[in-house]
BAMIKOL-735916 format. One record per atom (N, C-alpha, C): x, y, z; residue in one letter. Coordinates in steps of 0.2 Angstrom, whole numbers, padded with zeros to 4 digits, always signed. Each point is the difference from the previous one (the first is absolute). Example, Ala and Ser with C-alpha at 12.3 -4.5 7.8 and 13.67 -1.06 7.14 Angstrom:
2
+0066-0028+0039A-0004+0006+0000A+0004+0006+0000A-0002+0005-0004S+0004+0006+0001S-0004+0005+0003S
END
This chain:
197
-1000+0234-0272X+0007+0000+0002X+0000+0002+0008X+0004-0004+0004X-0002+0003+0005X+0007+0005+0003X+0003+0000+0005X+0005+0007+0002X+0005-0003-0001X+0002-0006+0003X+0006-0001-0002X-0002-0008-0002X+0000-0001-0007X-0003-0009+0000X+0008-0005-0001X-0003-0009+0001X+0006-0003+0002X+0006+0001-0006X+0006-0001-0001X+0004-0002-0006X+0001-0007-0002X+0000+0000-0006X+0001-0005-0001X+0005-0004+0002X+0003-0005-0003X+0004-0006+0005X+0008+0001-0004X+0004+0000+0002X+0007+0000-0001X+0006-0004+0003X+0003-0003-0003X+0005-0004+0003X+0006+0001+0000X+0005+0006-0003X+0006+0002+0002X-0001+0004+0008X+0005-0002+0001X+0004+0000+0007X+0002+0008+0002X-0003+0002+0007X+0000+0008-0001X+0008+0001+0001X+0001+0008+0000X+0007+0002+0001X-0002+0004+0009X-0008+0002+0003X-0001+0002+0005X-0007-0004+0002X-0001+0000+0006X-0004+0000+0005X-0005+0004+0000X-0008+0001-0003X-0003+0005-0002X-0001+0006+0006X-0003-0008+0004X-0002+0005+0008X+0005+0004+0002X+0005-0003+0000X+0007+0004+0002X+0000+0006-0004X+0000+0001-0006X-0001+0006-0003X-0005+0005+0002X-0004-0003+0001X-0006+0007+0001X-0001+0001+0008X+0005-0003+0005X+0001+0002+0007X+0006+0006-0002X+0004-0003-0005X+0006+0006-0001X-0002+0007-0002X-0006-0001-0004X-0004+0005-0002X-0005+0004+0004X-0002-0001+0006X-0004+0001+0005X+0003+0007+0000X+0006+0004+0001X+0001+0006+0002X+0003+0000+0007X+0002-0008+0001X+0001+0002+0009X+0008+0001-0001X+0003-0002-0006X+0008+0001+0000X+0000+0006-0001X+0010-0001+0001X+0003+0006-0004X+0000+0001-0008X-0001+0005-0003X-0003+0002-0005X+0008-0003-0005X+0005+0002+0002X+0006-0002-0002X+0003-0008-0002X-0006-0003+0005X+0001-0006+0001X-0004-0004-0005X-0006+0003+0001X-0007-0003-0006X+0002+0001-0008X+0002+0006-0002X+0003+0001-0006X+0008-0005+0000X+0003-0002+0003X+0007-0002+0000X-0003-0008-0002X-0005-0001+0003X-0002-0007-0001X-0004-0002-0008X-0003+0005-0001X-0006+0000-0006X+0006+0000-0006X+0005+0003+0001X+0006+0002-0005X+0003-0007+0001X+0003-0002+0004X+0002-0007+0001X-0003-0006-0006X-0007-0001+0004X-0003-0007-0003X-0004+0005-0007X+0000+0006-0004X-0001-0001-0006X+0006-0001-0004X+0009+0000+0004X+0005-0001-0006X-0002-0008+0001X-0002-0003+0002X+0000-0007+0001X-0006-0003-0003X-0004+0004-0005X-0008-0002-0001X+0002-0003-0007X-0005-0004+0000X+0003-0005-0007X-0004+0005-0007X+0002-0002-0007X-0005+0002-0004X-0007+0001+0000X-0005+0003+0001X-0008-0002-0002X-0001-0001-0004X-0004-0006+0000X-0006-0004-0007X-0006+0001+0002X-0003+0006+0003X-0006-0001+0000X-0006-0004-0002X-0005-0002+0001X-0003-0004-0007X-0006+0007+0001X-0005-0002-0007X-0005+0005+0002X-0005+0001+0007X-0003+0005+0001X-0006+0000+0004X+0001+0008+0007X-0002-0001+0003X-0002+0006+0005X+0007-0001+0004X+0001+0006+0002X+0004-0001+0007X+0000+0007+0006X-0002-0003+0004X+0000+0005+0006X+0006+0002+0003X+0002+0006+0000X+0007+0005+0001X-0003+0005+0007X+0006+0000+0003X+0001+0003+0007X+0006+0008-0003X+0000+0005+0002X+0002+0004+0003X+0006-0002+0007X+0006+0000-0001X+0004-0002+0005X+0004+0006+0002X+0005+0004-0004X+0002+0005+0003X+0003+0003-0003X-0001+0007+0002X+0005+0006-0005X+0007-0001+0004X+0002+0008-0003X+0008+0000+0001X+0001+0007+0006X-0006+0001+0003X+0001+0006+0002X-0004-0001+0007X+0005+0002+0005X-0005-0001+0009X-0005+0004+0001X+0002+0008-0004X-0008+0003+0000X-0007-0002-0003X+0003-0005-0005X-0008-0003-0002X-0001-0008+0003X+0006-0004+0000X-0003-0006+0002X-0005-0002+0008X+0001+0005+0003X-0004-0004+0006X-0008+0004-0003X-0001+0007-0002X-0007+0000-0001X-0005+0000-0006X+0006-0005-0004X-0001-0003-0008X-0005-0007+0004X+0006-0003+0005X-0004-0007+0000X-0005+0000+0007X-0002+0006+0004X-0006+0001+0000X-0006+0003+0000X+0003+0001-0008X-0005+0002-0005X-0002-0007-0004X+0002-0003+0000X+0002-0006-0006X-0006-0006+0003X+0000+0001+0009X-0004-0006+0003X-0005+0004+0000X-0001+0007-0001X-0008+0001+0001X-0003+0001-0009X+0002+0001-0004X-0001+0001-0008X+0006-0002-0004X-0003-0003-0004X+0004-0004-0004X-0002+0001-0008X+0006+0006-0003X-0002+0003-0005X+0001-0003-0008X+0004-0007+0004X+0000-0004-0008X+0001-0008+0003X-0005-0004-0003X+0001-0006+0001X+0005-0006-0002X+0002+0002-0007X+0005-0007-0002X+0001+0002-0006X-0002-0005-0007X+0002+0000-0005X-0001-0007-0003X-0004+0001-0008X+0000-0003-0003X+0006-0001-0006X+0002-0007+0001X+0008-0002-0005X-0003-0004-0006X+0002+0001-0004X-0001-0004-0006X+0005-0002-0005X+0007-0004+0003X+0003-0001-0004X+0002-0003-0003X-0004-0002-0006X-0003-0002-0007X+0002+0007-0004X-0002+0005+0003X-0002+0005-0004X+0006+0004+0001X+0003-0001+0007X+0008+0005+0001X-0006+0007+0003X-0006+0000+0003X-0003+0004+0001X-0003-0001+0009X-0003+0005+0000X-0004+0002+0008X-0004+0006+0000X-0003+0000+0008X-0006+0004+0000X-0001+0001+0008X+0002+0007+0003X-0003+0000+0009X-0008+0000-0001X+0002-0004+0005X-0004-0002+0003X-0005+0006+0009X-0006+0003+0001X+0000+0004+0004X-0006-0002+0003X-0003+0002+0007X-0005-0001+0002X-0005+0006-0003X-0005-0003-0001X-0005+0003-0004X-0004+0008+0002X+0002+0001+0010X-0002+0006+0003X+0006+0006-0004X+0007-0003+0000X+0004+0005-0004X-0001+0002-0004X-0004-0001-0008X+0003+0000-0007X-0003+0007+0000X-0004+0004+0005X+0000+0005-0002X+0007+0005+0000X+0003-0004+0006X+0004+0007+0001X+0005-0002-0008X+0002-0004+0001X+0005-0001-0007X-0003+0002-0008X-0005+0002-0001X-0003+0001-0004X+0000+0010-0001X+0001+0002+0007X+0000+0007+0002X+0007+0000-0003X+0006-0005+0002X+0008+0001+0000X+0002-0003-0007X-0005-0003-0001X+0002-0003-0008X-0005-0001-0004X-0003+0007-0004X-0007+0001-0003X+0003-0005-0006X+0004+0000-0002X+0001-0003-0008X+0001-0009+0002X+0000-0003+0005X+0001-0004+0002X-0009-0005-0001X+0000-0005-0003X-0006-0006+0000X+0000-0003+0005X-0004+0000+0005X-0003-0003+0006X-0006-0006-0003X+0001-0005+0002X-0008-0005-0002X+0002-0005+0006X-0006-0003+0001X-0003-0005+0006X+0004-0006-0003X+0004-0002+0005X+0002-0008+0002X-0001-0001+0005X-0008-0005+0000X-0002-0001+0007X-0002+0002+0004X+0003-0001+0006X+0000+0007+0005X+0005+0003+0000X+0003+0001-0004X+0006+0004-0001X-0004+0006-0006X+0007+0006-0001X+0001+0003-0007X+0006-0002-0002X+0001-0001-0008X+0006+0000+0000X+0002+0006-0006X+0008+0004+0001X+0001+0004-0005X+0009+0001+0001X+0001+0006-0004X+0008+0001-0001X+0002-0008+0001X+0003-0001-0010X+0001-0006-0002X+0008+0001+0001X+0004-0007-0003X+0007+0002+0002X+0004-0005-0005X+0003-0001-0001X+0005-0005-0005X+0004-0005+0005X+0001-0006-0002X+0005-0002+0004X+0007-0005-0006X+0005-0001+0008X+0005-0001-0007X+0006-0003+0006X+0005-0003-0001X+0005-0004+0003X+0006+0003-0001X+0002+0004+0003X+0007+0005-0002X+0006-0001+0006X+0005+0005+0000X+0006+0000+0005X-0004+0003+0003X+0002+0000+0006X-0003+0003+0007X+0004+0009-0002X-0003+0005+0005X+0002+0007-0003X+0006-0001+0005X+0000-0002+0007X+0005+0000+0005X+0002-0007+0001X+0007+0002+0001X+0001-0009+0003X+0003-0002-0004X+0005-0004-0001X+0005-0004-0006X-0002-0009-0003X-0001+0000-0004X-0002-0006-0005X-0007-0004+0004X-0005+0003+0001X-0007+0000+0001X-0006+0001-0005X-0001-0005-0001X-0006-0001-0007X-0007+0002+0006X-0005+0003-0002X-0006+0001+0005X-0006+0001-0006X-0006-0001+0004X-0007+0002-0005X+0001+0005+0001X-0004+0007-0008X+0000+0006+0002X-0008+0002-0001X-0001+0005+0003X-0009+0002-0003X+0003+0008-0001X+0000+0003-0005X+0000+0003-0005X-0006+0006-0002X-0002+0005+0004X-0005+0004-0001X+0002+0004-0007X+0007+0003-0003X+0001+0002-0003X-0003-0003-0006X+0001-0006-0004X-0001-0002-0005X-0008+0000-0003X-0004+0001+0005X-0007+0003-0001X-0001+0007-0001X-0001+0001-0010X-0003+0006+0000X-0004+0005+0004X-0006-0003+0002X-0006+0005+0002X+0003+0000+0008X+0004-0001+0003X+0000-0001+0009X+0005+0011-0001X-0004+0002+0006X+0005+0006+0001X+0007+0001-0001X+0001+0005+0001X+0007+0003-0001X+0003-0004+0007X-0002+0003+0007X+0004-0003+0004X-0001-0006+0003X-0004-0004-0003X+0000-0008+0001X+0003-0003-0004X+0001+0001-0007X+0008-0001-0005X+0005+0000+0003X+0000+0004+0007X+0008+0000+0004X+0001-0005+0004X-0005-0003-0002X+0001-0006+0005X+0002-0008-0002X+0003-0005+0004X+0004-0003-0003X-0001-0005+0008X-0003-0007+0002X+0000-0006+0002X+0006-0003-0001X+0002-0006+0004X+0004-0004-0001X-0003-0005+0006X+0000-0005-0002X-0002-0006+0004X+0005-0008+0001X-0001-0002+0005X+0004-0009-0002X-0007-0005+0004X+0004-0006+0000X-0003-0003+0002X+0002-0003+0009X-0006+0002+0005X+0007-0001+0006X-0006-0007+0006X-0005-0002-0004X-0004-0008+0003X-0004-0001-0006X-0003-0005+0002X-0006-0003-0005X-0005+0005-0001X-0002+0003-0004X-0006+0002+0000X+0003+0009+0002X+0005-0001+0001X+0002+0010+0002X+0006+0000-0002X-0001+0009+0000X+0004+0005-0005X+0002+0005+0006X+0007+0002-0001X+0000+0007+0001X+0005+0002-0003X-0004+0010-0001X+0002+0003-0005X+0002+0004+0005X+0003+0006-0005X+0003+0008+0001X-0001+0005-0006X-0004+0004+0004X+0000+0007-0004X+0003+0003-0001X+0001+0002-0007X+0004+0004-0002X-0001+0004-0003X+0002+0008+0000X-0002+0007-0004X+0005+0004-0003X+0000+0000-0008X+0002+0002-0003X+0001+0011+0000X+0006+0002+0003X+0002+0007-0002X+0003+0002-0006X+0000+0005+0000X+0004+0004-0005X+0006-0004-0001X+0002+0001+0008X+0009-0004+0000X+0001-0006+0002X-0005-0003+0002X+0003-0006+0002X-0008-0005+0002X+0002-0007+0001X-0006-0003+0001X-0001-0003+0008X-0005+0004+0006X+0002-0002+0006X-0005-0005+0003X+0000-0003+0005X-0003-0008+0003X-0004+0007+0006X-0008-0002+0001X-0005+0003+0002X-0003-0005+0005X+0003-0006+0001X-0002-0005+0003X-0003-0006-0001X-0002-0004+0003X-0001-0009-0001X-0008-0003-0001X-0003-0002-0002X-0006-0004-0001X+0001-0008+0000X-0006-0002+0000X-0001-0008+0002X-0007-0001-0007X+0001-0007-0004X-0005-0001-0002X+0000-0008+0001X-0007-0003+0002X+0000-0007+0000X-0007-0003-0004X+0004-0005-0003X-0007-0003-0006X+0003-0003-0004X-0002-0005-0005X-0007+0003-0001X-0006-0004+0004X-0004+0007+0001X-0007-0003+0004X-0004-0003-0003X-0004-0003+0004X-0007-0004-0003X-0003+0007+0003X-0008+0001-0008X-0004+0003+0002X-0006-0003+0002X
END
């Protein structure tokens, strides 16, 4: 598998210009404006049907000025998780990570199964599922689900995906983290696939 391989072919009609997104995501805007827009075109994402297979996921942006500028250049020198394997047949999944990391996640997540996909590791499994959106009125969206998995930690159960569908072949989600009191949005990711290996 190589870093980033082609997607396969799709014929619905995007709702964005990809390039155009990932110039908005370069970090040269106002941070107000980048989130303003990521909020925008995901009430606007259609449902996801994923089909099976790999998908390569970006890191696009937290909620916080303190971390966003030296998250994402952190992100262009080391890249701590690669994508994600979807299977939904199964209503299941699997991260996907580069093979130099699996030590550290194994440090942070001993109870956690790491094995070789390729040149990849894959581990921390996750459920998926078609629900209300947590935010936002009458929005159906894809969910990934860490909690539904037994063996995954305590605090990666607090966590809680939402995705749509917003071009051919791509996805963009938002993170979400479950507190005591309430469940809050930690920022945006990108997944596009599925890939050829």
């Amino acid at each position: 598998m190589s870093a980033v391989p082609e997607t396969t072919a799709a014929t619905e009609d995007p709702l964005v210009d990809w390039q155009r997104l990932e110039a908005l995501l370069s970090g040269t805007g106002p941070r107000r404006a980048t989130h303003a827009a990521l909020a925008d075109l995901f009430a606007r994402g259609r449902i996801p049907r994923p089909t099976a297979g790999v998908y390569h996921g970006l890191l696009l942006t937290t909620l916080g000025p303190p971390v966003d500028v030296p998250l994402r250049g952190l992100m262009r020198m080391w890249t701590p998780w690669w994508g994600k394997r979807l299977h939904p047949d199964r209503a299941a999944g699997v991260n996907l990570f580069p093979r130099p990391n699996h030590l550290l996640y194994r440090l942070l997540m001993p109870s956690q199964s790491f094995e070789r996909d390729g040149e990849l590791m894959r581990g921390v499994h996750f459920r998926l599922a078609t629900q209300a959106a947590a935010f936002g009125e009458d929005q159906t969206v894809g969910v990934i689900d860490y909690g539904a998995v037994p063996t995954n930690p305590g605090f990666v159960k607090r966590v809680r995906y939402e995705y749509v569908q917003v071009a051919p072949d791509a996805y963009l989600g938002r993170m979400l983290f479950r507190t005591k009191r309430t469940l809050r949005m930690t920022g945006y990711f990108t997944l596009r696939g599925p890939l050829r290996d």
